[in-house]
Every structure is written in C-alpha cells, then in structure tokens.
MIDOSE-1310 file (N, C-alpha, C; in nm, 2 decimals, decimal comma, always signed):
residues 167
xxxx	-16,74/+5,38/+18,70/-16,66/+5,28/+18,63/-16,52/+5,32/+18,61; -16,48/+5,47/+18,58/-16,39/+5,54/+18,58/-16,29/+5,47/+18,70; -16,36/+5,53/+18,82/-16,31/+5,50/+18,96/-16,24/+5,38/+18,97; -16,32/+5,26/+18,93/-16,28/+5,13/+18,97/-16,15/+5,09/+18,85
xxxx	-16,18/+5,12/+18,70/-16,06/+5,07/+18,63/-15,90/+5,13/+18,72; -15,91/+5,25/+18,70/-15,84/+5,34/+18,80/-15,77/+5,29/+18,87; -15,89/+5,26/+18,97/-15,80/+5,19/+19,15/-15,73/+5,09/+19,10; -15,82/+4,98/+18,99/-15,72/+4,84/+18,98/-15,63/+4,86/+18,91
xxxx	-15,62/+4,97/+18,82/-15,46/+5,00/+18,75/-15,41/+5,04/+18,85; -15,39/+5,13/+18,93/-15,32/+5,13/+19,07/-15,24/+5,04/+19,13; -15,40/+4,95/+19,19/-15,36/+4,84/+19,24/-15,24/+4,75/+19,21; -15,31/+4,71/+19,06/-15,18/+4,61/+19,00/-15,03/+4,66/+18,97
xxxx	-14,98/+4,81/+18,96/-14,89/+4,86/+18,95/-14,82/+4,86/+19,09; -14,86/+4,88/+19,21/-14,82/+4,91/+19,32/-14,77/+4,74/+19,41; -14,87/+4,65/+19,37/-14,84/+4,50/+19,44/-14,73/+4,46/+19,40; -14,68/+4,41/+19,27/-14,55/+4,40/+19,20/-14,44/+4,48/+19,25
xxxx	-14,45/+4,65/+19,30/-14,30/+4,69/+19,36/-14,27/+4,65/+19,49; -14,42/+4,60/+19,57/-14,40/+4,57/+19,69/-14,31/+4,45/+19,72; -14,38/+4,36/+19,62/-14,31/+4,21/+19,64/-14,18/+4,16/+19,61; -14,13/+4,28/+19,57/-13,93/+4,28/+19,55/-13,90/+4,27/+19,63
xxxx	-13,82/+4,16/+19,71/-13,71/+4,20/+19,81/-13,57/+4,24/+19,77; -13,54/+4,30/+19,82/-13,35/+4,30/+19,76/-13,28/+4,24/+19,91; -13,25/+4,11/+19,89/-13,14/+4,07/+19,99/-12,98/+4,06/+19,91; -12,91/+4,11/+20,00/-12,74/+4,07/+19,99/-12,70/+3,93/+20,05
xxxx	-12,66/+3,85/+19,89/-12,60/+3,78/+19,91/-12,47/+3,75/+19,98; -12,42/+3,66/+20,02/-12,29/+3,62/+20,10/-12,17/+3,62/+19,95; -12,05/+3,63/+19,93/-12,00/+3,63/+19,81/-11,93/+3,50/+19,84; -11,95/+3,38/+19,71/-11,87/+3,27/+19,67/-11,76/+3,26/+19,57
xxxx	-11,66/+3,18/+19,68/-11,53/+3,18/+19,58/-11,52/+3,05/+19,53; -11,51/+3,04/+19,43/-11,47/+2,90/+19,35/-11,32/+2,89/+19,29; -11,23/+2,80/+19,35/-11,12/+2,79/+19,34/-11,09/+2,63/+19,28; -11,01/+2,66/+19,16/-10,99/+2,53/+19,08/-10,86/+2,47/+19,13
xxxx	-10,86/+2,38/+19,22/-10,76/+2,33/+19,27/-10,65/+2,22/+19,17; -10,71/+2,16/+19,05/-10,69/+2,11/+18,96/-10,65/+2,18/+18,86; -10,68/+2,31/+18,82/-10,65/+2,32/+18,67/-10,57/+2,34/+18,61; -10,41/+2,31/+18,66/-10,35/+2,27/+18,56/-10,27/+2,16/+18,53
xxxx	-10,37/+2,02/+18,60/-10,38/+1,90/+18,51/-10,52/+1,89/+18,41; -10,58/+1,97/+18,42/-10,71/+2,00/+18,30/-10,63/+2,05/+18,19; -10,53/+2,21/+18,25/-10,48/+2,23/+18,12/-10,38/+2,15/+18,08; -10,30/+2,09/+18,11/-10,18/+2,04/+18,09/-10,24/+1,88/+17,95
xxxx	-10,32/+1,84/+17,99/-10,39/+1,71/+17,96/-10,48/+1,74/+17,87; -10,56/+1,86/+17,82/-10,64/+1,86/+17,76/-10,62/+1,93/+17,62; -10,66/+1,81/+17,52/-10,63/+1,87/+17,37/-10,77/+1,93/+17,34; -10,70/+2,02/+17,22/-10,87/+2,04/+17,11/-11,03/+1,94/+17,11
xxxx	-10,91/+1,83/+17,01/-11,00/+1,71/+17,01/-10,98/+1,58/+17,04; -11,02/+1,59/+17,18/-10,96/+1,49/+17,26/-11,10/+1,39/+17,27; -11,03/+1,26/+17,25/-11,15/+1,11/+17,22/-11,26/+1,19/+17,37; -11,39/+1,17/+17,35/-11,47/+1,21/+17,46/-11,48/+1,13/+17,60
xxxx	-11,50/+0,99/+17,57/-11,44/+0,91/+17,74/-11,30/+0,96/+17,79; -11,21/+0,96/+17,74/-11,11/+1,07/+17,74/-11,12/+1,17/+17,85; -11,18/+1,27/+17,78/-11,17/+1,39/+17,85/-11,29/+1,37/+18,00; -11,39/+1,31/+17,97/-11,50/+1,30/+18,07/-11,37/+1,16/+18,13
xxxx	-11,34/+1,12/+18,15/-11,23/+1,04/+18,30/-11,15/+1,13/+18,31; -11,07/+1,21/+18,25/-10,96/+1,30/+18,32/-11,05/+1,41/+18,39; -11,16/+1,46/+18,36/-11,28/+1,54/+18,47/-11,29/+1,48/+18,57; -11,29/+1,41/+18,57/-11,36/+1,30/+18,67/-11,22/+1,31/+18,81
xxxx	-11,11/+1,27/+18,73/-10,97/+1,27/+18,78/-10,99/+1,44/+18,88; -10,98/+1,53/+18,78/-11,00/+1,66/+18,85/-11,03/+1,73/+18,93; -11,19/+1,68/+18,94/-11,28/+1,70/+19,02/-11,32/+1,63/+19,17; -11,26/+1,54/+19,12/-11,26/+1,41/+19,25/-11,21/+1,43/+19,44
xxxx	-11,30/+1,48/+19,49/-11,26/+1,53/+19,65/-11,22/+1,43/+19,71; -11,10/+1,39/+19,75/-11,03/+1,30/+19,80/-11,05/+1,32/+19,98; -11,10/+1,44/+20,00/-11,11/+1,47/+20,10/-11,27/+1,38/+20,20; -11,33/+1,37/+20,09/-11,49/+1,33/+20,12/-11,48/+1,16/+20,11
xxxx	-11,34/+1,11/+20,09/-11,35/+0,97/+20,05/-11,32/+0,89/+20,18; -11,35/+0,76/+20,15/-11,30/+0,70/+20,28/-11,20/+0,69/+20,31; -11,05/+0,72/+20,25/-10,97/+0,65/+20,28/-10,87/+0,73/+20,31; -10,94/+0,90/+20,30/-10,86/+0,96/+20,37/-10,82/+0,96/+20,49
xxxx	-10,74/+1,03/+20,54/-10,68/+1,01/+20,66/-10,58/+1,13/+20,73; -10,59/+1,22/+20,81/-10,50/+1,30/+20,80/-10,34/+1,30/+20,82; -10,30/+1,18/+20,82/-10,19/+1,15/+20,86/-10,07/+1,09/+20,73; -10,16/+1,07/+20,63/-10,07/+1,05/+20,54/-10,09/+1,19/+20,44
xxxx	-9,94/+1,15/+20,36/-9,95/+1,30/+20,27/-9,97/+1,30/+20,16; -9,98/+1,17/+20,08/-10,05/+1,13/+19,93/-10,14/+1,04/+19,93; -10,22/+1,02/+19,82/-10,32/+0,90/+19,82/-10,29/+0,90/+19,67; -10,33/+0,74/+19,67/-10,32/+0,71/+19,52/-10,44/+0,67/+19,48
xxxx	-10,55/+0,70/+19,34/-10,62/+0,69/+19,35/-10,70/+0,61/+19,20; -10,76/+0,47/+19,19/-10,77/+0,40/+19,02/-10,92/+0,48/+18,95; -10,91/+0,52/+18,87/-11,06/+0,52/+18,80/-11,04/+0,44/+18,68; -11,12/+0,38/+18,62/-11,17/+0,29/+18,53/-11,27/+0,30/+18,46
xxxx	-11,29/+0,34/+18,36/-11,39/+0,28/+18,21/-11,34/+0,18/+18,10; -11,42/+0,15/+18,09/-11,44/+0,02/+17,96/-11,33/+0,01/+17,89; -11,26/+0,14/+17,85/-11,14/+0,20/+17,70/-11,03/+0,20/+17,82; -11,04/+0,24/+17,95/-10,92/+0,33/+17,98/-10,93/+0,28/+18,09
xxxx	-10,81/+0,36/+18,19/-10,81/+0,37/+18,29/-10,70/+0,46/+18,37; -10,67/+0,55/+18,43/-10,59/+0,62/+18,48/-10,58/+0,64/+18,67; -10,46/+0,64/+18,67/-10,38/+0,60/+18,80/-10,33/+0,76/+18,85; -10,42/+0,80/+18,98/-10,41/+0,90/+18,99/-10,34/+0,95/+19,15
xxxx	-10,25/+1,02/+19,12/-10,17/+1,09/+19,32/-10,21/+1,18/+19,34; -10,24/+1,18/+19,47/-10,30/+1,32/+19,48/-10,23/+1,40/+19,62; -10,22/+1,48/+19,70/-10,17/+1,56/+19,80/-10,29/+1,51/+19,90; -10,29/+1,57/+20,06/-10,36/+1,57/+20,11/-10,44/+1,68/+20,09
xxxx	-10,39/+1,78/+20,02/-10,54/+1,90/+20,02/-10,63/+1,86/+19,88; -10,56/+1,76/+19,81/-10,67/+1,68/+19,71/-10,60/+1,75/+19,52; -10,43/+1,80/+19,55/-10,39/+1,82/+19,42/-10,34/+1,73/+19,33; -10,38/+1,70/+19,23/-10,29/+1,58/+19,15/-10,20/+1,62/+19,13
xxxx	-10,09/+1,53/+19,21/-9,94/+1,55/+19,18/-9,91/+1,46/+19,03; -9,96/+1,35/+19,02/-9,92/+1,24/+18,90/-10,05/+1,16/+18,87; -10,00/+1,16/+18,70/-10,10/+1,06/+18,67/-10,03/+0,94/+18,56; -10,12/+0,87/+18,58/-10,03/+0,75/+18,46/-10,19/+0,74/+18,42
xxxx	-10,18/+0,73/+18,27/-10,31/+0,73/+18,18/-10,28/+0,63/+18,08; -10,36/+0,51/+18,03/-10,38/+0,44/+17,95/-10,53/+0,40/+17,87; -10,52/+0,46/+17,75/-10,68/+0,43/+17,71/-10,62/+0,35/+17,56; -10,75/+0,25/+17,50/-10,75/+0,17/+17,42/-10,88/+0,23/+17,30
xxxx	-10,82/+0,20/+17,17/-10,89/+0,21/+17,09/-11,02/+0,36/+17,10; -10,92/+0,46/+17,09/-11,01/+0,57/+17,12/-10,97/+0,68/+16,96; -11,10/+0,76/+17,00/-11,04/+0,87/+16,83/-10,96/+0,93/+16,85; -10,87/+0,91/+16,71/-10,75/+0,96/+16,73/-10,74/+1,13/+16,71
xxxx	-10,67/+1,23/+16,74/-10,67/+1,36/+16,70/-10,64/+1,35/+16,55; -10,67/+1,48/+16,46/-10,65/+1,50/+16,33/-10,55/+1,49/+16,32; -10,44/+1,53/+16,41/-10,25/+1,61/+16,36/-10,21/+1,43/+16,31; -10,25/+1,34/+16,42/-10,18/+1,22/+16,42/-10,26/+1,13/+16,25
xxxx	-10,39/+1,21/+16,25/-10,44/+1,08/+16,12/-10,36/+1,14/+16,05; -10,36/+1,25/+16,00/-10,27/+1,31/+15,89/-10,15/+1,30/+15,87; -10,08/+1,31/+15,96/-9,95/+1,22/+15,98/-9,94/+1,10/+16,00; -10,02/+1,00/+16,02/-10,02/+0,88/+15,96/-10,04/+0,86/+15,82
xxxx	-10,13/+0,91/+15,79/-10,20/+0,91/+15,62/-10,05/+0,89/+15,53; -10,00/+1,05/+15,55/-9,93/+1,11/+15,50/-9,78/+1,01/+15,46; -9,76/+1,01/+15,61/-9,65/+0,87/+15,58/-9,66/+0,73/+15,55; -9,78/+0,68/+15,55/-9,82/+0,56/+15,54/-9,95/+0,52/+15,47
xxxx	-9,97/+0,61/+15,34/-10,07/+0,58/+15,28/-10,11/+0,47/+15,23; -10,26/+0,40/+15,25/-10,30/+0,29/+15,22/-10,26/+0,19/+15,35; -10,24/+0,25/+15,41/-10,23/+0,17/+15,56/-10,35/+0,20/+15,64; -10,42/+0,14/+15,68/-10,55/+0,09/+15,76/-10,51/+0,12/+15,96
xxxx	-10,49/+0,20/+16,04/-10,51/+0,19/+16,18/-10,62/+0,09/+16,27; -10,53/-0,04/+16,29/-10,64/-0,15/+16,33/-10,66/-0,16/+16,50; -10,54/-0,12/+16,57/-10,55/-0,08/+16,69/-10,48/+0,04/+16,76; -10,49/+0,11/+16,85/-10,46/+0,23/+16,92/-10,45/+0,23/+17,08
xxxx	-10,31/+0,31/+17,09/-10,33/+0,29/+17,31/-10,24/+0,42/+17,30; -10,35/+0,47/+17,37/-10,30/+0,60/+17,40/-10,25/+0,63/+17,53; -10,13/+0,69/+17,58/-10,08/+0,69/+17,67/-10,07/+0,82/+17,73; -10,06/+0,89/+17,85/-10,06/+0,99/+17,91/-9,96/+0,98/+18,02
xxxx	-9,88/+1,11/+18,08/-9,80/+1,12/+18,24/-9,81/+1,22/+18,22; -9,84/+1,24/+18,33/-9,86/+1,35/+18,37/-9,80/+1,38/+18,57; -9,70/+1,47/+18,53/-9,58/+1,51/+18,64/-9,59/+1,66/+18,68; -9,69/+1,71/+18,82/-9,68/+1,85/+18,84/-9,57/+1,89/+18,90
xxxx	-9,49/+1,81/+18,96/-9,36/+1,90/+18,99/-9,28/+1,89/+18,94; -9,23/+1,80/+18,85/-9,15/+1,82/+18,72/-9,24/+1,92/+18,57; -9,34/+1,95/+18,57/-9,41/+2,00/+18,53/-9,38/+1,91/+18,37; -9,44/+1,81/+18,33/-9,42/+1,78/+18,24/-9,49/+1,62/+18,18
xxxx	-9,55/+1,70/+18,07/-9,66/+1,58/+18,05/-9,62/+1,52/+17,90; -9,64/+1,40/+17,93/-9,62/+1,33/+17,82/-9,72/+1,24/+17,76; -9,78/+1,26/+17,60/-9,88/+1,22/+17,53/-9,80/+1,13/+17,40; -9,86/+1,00/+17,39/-9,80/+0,91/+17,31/-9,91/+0,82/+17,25
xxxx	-9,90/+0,78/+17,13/-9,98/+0,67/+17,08/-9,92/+0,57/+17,02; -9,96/+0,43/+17,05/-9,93/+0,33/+16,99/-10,00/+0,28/+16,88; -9,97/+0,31/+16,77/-10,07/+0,25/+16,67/-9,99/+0,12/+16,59; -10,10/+0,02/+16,55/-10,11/-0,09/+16,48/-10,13/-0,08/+16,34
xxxx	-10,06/-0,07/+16,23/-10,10/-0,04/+16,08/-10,13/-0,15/+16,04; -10,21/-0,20/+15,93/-10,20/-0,30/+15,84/-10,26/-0,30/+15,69; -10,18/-0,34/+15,59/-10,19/-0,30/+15,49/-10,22/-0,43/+15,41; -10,30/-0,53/+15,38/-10,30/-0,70/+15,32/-10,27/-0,74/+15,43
xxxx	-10,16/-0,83/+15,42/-10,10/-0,93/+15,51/-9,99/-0,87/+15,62; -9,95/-0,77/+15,57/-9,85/-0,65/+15,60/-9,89/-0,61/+15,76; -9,83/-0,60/+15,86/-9,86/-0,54/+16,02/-9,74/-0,48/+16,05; -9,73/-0,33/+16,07/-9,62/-0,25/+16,18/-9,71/-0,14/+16,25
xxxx	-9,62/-0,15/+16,35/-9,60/-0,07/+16,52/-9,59/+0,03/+16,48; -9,60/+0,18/+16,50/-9,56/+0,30/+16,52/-9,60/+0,37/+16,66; -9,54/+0,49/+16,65/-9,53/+0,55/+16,79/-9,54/+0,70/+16,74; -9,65/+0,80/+16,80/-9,63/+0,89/+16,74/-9,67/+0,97/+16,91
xxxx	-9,65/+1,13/+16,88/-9,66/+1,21/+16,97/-9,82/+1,26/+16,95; -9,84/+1,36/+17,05/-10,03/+1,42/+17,01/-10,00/+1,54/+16,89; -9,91/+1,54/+16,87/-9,90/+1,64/+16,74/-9,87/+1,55/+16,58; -9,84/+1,42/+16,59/-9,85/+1,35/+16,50/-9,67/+1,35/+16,45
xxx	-9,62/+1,39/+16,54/-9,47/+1,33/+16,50/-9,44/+1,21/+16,55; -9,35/+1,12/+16,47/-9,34/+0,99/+16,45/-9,22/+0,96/+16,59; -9,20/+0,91/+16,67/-9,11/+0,89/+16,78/-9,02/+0,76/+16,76
C-alpha cells in the first residue's frame, strides 16, 4: 500500500513539470499614433460621450477605410452622436492634424459651475455648447462653452473657457 501511495505521489508531482512548455514569444510594439490629440483634448472631468467620441476620433484607422487612397495626403473624416459631433483631418499615415468639435447640452466641468455660481448666483444654466479646435501643427487647442443663464424672466449668453474664465 506503501508502494502504490508512493508511486502516485510521484506520479502526480512529475506530470505537471512535464506539461510546461516554455515558448519565446515574438516582442509587440504598440505605438500611439494619436496621443497627443488624447492629451491635448482630454480634461479631468470631461462629459463621458465626450471623451468616448474623441476615442473614437483617435483610434479610428483611416487606413482600413474605404476611402482611402494612396494618393491623396489628408482625409477629412465626420463622427456623430446624438450631443455632438466632431470634424476630423487626418494625414495619410492616419495622424490627426485638426479637429473642429461641437457637443450640446453635456456636463459641465467643476472650474466652469463654480465660476458660473460664483459670478452669477441664482442663475439656472438652461442650455450649453461646448466647443473644441484642435490644431497639431500650430499646436494649439481651444476649449469654449457657450452657456444660456436664466434667472425668472431674465436670459444671458456667457462664454467661458475649460477653466471657468469668463471670455
């Protein structure tokens, strides 16, 4: 009885080192061709359709589309959701050169409620259009909101930046 516990402790100790293979993988480079219109574009707390269409913008292989073509040297390219929609250039290796971004009624960041609050207490935010450009070879992005106040009968326009200064 000795014998046989034995062998099968053996046994079971020995099958397990056999069935390891160690193969070498091939090594993968992953190169972010986009990211810095991800960084350039992307706040803290940025409305979430927001951020998920500017992904979208980023990731998008213009190369795998139909309309590429090797003979031109930009494509312009529309994406669209319900809130938004953003107007996108890209290079022929698939870099966004420019974007034009317009989304409607989306959450606003903290910097801008507080700076609304602050200056306009007892004023109600009844509509919002958030704007985006975005310029990689001028390197320079511009974030703007159009807000709608109304207070009773009372309606004004303001214009603030993504940090909540008043423009």
């Amino acid at each position: 009885m000795k014998k046989i516990i034995l062998g099968l402790l053996v046994f079971g100790l020995t099958i397990p080192s056999l069935a390891q293979d160690i193969e070498q993988l091939a090594e993968v480079w992953i190169i972010a061709t986009n990211y810095k219109y991800l960084s350039e574009t992307d706040a803290e707390d940025e409305a979430i359709p927001v951020e998920l269409l500017q992904r979208k913008v980023a990731t998008y292989d213009i190369k795998s589309s139909d309309i590429y073509n090797d003979e031109y040297d930009h494509y312009e390219v529309a994406f669209y959701i319900p809130r938004g929609k953003i107007l996108a250039a890209y290079d022929k290796d698939g870099k966004v050169l420019r974007t034009v971004e317009r989304f409607k009624d989306v959450k606003l960041p903290d910097m801008v409620m507080k700076s609304v609050m602050k200056r306009f207490p007892g004023w109600t935010v009844t509509k919002d259009l958030y704007l985006v450009n975005y310029h990689d070879k001028k390197g320079v992005t511009k974030k703007m909101y159009k807000l709608r106040l109304e207070n009773g009968d009372q309606l004004i326009k303001v214009k603030t930046d993504d940090e909540g200064n008043f423009l």
